[in-house]
C-alpha positions, 0 to 999 in steps of 0.5 A: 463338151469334154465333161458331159462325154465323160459323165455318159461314158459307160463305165463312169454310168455304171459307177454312177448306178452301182454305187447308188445301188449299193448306197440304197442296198446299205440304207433299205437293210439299215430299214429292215433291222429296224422293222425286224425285232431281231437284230439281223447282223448279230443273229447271222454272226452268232451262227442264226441261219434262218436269219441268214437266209431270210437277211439273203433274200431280202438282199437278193430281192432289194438287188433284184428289183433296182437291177430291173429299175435300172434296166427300165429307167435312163435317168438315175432320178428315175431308177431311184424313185422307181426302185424306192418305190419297188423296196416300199412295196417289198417291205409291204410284202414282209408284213403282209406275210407277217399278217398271213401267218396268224398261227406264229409270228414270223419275227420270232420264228426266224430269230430263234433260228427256225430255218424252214420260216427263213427258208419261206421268207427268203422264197417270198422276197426272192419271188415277190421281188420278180413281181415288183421288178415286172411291174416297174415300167 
């Protein structure tokens, strides 16, 4: 009795699940550096804002949509396939916008320092994010 009342205490709950935001937060970045054609962290120590920014949105848009799966879901089974799944569409949104933009190519834009594309790009995963998290039930 003594161990479940400790594992559904609220703060031990909450470093349950912040700690495997953090873990899946570590892991969906570790994918968008292997998506990407720069190299994300390299490009941000070297001064590349528009890295930065697009890098910080997609931050804020992996953080946003397990926040909301979290919010939804009681289990964390459920918080992290559903969050996943949130990720997997927000990784589908960064190509789209990839194929949207036929006149450039985002990835090269962004590293070699176009600020307004990373600005965009942030938007995107920023705003998408918001979409992905209404439809997370």
């Amino acid at each position: 009795m003594l161990l479940s009342s400790f594992w559904s205490h609220p703060l031990v709950e909450t470093a349950g699940y912040f700690s495997v935001t953090v873990l899946c937060l570590v892991v969906s970045m570790v994918i968008f550096e292997i998506v990407t054609k720069y190299k994300n962290w390299e490009e941000i120590k070297n001064g590349n804002v528009a890295v930065a920014l697009a890098t910080g949105g997609k931050i804020f848009g992996v953080a946003n949509i397990f926040r909301h799966s979290i919010e939804q879901h009681s289990s964390l089974p459920e918080m992290l396939a559903w969050g996943g799944f949130g990720f997997f569409l927000l990784i589908m949104a960064y190509w789209l916008f990839e194929f949207l933009t036929p006149r450039f190519n985002v990835d090269e834009e962004i590293g070699n320092g176009n600020r307004a594309v990373g600005l965009i790009s942030l938007i995107i995963s920023v705003g998408l994010s918001y979409v992905i998290s209404a439809s997370i039930t």
